[in-house]
C-alpha positions as CSV (number, residue, x, y, z in Angstrom):
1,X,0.0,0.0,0.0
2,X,1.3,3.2,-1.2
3,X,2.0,6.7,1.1
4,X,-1.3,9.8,1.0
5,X,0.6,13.1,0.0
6,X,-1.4,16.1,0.6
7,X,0.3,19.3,-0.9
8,X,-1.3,22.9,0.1
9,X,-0.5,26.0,-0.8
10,X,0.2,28.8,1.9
11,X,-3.3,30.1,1.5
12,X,-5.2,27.3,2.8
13,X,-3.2,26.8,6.4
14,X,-6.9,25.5,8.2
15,X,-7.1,22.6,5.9
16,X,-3.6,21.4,6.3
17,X,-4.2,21.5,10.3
18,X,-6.8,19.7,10.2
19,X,-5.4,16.9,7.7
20,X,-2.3,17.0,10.3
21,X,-4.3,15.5,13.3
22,X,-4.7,12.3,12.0
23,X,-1.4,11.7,11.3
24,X,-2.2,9.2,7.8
25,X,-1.6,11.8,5.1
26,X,2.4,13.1,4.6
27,X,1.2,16.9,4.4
28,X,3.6,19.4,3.0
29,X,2.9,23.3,4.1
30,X,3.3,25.5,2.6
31,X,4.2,24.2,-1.3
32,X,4.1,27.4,-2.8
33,X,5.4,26.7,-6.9
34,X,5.6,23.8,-8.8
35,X,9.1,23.7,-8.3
36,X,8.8,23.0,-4.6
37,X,6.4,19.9,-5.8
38,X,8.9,18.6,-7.7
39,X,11.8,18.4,-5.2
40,X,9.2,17.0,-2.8
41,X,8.0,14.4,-5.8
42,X,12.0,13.6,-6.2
43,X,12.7,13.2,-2.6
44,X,10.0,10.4,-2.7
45,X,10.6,6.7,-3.4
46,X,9.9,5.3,-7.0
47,X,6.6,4.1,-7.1
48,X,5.2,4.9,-3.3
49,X,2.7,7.4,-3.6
50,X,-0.3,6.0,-3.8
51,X,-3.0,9.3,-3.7
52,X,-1.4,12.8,-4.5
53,X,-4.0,15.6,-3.2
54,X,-2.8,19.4,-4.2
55,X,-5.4,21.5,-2.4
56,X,-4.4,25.6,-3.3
57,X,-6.2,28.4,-5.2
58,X,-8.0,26.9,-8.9
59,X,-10.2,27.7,-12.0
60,X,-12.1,26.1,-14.6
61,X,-9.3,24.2,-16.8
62,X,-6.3,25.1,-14.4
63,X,-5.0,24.5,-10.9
64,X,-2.7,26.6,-9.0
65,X,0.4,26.0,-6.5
66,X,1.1,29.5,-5.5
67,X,1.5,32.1,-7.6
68,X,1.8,30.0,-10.5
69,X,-0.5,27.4,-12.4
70,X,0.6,23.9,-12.0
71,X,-1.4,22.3,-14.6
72,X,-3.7,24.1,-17.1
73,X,-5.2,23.6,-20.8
74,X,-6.7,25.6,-23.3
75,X,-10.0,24.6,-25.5
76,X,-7.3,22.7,-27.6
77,X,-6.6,19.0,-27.6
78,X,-3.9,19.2,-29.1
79,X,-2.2,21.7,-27.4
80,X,0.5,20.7,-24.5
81,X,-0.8,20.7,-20.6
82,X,1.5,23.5,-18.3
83,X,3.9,21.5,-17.3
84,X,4.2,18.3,-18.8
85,X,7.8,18.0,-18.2
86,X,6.7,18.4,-14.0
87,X,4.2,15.2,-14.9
88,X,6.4,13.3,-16.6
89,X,8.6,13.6,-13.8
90,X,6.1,12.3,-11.5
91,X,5.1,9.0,-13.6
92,X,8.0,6.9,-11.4
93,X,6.9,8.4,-8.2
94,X,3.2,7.0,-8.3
95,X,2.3,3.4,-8.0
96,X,0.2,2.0,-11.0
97,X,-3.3,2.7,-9.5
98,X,-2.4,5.7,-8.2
99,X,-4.9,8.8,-7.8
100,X,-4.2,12.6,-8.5
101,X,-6.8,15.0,-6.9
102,X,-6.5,18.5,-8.2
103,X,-8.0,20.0,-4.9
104,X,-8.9,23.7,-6.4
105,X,-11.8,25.4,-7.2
106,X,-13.7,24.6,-10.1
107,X,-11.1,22.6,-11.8
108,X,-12.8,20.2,-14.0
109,X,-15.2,22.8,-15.6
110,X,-17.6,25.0,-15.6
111,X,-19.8,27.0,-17.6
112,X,-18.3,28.0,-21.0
113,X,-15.2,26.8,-19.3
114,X,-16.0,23.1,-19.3
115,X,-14.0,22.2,-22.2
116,X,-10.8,23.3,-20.7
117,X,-11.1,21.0,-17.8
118,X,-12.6,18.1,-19.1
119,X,-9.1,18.6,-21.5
120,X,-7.0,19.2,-18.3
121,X,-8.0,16.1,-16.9
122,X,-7.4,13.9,-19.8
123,X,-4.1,15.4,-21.0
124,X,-2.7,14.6,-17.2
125,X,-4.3,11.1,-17.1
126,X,-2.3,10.5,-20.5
127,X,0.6,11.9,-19.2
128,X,0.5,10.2,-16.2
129,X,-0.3,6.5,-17.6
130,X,1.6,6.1,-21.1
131,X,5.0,4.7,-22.0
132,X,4.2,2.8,-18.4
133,X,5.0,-0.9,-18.1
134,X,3.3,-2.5,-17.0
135,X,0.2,-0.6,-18.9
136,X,-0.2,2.0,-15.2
137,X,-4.1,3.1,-14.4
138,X,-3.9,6.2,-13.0
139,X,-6.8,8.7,-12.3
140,X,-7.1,12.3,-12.4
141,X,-9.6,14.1,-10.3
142,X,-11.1,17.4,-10.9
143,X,-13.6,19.6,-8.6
144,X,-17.5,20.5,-9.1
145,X,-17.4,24.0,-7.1
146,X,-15.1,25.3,-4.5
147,X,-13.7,23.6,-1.6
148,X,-13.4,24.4,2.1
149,X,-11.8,23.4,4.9
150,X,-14.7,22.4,6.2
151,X,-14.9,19.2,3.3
152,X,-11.8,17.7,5.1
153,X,-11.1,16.1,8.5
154,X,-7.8,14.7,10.3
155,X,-8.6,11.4,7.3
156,X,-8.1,13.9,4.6
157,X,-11.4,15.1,2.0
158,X,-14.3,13.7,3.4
159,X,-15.9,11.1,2.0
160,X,-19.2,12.8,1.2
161,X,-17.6,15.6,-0.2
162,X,-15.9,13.1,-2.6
163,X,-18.9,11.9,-3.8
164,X,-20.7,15.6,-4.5
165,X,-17.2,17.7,-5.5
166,X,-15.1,15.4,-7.6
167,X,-15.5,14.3,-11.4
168,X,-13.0,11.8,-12.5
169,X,-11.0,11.7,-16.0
170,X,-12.4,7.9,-16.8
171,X,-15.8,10.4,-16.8
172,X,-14.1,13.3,-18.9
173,X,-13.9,10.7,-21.6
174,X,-17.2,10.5,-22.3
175,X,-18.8,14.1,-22.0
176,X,-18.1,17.6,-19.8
177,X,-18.3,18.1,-16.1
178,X,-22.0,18.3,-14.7
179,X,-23.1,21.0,-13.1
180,X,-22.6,21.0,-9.9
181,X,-26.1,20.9,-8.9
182,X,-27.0,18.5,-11.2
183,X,-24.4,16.0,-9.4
184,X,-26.5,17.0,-5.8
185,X,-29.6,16.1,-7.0
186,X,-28.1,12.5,-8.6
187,X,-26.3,11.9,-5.1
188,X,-29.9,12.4,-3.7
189,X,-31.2,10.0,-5.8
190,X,-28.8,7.4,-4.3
191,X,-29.5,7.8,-1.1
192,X,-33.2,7.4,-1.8
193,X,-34.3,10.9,-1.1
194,X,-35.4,11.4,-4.9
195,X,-36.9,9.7,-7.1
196,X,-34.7,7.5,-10.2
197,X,-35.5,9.6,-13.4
198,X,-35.5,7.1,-16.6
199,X,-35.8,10.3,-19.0
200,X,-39.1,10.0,-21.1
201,X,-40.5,6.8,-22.3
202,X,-39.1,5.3,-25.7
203,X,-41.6,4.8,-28.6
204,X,-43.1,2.3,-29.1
205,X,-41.1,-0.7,-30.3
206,X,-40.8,-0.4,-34.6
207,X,-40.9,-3.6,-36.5
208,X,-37.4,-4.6,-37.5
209,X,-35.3,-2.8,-40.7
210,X,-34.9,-6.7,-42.1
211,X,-39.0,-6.8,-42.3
212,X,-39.9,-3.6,-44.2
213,X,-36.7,-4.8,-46.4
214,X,-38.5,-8.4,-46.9
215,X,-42.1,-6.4,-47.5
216,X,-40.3,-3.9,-50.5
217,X,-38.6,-7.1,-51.8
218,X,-41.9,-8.9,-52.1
219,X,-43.8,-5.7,-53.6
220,X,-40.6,-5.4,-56.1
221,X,-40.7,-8.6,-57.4
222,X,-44.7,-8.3,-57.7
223,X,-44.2,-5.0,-60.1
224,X,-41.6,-7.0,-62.1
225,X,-43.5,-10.2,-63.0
226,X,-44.8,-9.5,-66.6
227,X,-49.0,-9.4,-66.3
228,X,-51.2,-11.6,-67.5
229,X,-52.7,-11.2,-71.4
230,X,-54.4,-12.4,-73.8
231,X,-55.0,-11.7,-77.5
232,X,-57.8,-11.4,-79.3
233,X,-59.0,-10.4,-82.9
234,X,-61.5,-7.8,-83.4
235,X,-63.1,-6.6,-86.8
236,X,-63.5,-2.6,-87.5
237,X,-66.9,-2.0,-89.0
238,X,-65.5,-1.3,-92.4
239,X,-63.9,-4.8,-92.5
240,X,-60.0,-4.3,-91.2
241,X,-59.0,-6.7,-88.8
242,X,-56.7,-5.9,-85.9
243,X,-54.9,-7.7,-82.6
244,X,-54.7,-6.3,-79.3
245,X,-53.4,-7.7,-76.1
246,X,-54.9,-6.7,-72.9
247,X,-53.2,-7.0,-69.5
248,X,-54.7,-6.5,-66.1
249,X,-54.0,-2.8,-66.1
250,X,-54.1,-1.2,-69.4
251,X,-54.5,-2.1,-73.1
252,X,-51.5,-2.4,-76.0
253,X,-52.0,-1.3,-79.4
254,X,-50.1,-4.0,-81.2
């Protein structure tokens, strides 16, 4: 089992204490750049930290250590997440499972800003988990709203404020942060104190593609098949003689 490194900046002194009192978490106050991170991440064993919290000042698409941004993205996925060189660094310091909780406000998104931290979080989990062997499973974390030091205790974030706050990069894959009130009222579901939404009923159940293709076949073949005729021989008054053919539908001149 792997070491809990909580990192916090020097603005955010009551959440360290409290972390401090239980004495599981290796706290480091104050971190105040991303090149205090680093000598800490160097100083630690390869492969021993098992949950990295940073907990300082954030935005939607960029966390903070300081006065300057640790990790940020634009709206591009292309573009190269702030300080990559800082996470690649950190790839032999984790274990293979390991989790990296981006404690600041807003982080994973909001508003017209969504994009930039659903992009965070998966340039870092990318970072973080390739040219890894064996194949490492790491997971990024981003935050909802804001956090206080009232959503942590002497075990580090509290467990409920896990479950309403954080929005994971396994998530990001698959569509933008929720709002954050949007992942309240889904919690409440949970815990039975609303009701399970299905969204609105489906429509009623179409017959299959491969039966209206068998029905056109039929009425295809039907429109193909020559019609049924039969000649016969008919005498104008003044004495010419002619011979049609009439079909089920119309008649021929011949």
């Amino acid at each position: 089992m792997g070491k809990s490194l909580l990192i916090v900046g020097r603005d955010l002194g009551p959440v360290a204490a409290q972390v401090l009192l239980g004495g599981t978490w290796q706290v480091h106050y104050p971190c105040e750049s991303p090149v205090e991170l680093a000598a800490i991440l160097g100083a630690q064993p390869d492969g021993s930290i098992e949950r990295l919290d940073i907990c300082d000042h954030g935005g939607p698409g960029f966390q903070q250590l300081g006065d300057a941004i640790l990790f940020g993205s634009d709206r591009d996925p292309e573009s190269p997440l702030h300080n990559t060189e800082l996470v690649i660094g950190m790839r032999a310091k984790l274990t293979s499972t390991a989790q990296v909780r981006l404690l600041g406000c807003d982080t994973a998104g909001k508003g017209r800003r969504r994009r930039e931290g659903r992009l965070m979080l998966l340039k870092l989990a990318r970072l973080l988990n390739e040219k890894t062997a064996p194949r490492a499973n790491r997971i990024v974390f981003g935050t909802l709203s804001g956090i206080q030091p009232s959503d942590f205790d002497e075990h580090g974030l509290l467990h409920a404020s896990a479950l309403t706050l954080l929005y994971s990069s396994y998530s990001a894959l698959d569509q933008d942060a929720p709002d954050y009130e949007k992942r309240l009222g889904h919690v409440a579901v949970l815990h039975g104190d609303a009701p399970i939404d299905y969204g609105p009923a489906r429509p009623a159940r179409r017959p299959p593609v491969a039966a209206y293709r068998a029905i056109l076949s039929k009425l295809v073949q039907r429109l193909a098949r020559p019609a049924r005729s039969r000649r016969r021989a008919t005498c104008s008054p003044r004495g010419d003689y002619s011979v049609s053919r009439r079909s089920s539908n119309w008649w021929i001149r011949l």
